[in-house]
C-alpha positions, -999 to +999 in steps of 0.1 A: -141+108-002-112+085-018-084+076+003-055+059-011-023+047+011+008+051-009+030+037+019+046+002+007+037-031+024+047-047+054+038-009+068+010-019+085-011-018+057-031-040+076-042-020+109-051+006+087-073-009+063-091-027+095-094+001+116-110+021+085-134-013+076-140-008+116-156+027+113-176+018+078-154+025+053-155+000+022-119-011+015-101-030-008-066-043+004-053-064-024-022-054-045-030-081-069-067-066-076-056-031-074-027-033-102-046-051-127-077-034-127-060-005-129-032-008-150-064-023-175-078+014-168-044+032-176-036+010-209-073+019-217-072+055-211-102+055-187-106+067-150-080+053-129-114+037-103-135+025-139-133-009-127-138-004-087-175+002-078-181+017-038-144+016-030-135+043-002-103+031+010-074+014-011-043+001+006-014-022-005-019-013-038+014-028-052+034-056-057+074-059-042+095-053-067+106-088-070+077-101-076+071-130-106+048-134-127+038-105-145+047-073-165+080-065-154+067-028-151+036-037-131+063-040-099+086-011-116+089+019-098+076+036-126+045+019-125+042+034-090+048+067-100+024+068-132-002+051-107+000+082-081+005+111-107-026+095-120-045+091-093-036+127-084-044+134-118-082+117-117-093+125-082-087+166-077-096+160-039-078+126-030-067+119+005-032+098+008-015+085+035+022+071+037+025+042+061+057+041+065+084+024+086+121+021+096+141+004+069+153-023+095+124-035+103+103-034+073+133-053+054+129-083+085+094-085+078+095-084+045+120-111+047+096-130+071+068-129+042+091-145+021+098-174+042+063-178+050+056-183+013+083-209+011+065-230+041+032-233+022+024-266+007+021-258-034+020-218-030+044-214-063+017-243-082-016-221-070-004-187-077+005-166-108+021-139-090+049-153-072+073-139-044+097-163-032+132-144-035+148-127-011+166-095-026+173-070+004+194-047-021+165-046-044+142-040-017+166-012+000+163+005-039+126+000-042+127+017-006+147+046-011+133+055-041+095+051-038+096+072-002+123+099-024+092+104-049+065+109-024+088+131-004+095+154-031+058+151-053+043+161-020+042+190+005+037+177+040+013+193+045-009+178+023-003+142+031-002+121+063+027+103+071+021+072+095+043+049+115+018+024+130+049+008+137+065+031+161+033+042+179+016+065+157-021+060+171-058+066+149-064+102+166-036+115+140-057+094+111-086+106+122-075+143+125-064+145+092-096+125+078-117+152+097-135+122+112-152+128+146-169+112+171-145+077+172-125+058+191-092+066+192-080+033+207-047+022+190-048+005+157-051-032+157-021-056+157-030-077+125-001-096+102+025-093+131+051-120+121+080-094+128 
């Protein structure tokens, strides 16, 4: 089974990838891995998971929209799109989840990552990919747009919408992964600057 969250960061991306490493699946949680390797699979014309070996679980999968350093249409929302109609397209009986979360709130923390990156010594001299701007009308557009597109590619019924956030606990996860015979306990608190 391939699961892929769809959900933007800052969504709790985190609890979910740990509570699914918790129970044995193999994750990757990485938006810097993930794009590259597969946008090299999409310019090649190859299976969108060529260059992932014993991956179960992908989260995070993309970068903010305002992030430097790279292909302007690696943070595009069409790069998004093409990525899910592909995936969609390569794996007939994919399972995706949409973390999601209220706009306030996921701009704050957003926001908070930012700052973060400000207060590390060198960050902008060690990394390529860079994201040190705060654009909350940019985000807001990423937002809106990226949730519109899931909303209206998928049926709800065939998705899972989570908001760790707000109190959506595993059982739900679990339900719709058919997984038995867990713990239900609530997902973890990881990442929680805001």
């Amino acid at each position: 089974m391939k699961i892929f969250n769809i959900g933007l960061n800052k969504t709790a991306t985190m609890s979910l990838n740990k509570i699914l490493q918790n129970i044995g699946f193999k994750t990757l949680h990485d938006p810097k891995i993930f794009t590259l390797k597969v946008y090299k699979s999409m310019r090649k014309k190859k299976h969108i998971l060529k260059y992932f070996k014993n991956i179960d679980f992908f989260s995070d999968l993309f970068f903010a929209s305002n992030v430097t350093g790279c292909d302007n249409y690696l943070v595009s929302s069409d790069f998004r799109e093409d990525v899910i109609k592909k995936i969609i397209y390569d794996i007939p009986d994919v399972k995706f989840i949409i973390t999601k979360r209220d706009l306030g709130p996921w701009l704050a923390s957003r926001e908070a990552h930012v700052k973060r990156n400000h207060a590390r010594p060198n960050y902008s001299k060690r990394k390529k990919y860079i994201w040190l701007d705060i654009d909350r009308e940019q985000w807001m557009d990423e937002y809106k747009k990226h949730y519109e597109f899931i909303e209206n590619l998928f049926d709800k019924s065939e998705v899972l919408y989570l908001d760790i956030c707000a109190g959506d606990n595993p059982a739900k996860l679990f339900d719709f992964l058919k997984i038995r015979d867990v713990s239900t306990e609530n997902f973890p608190t990881l990442n929680n600057y805001r």
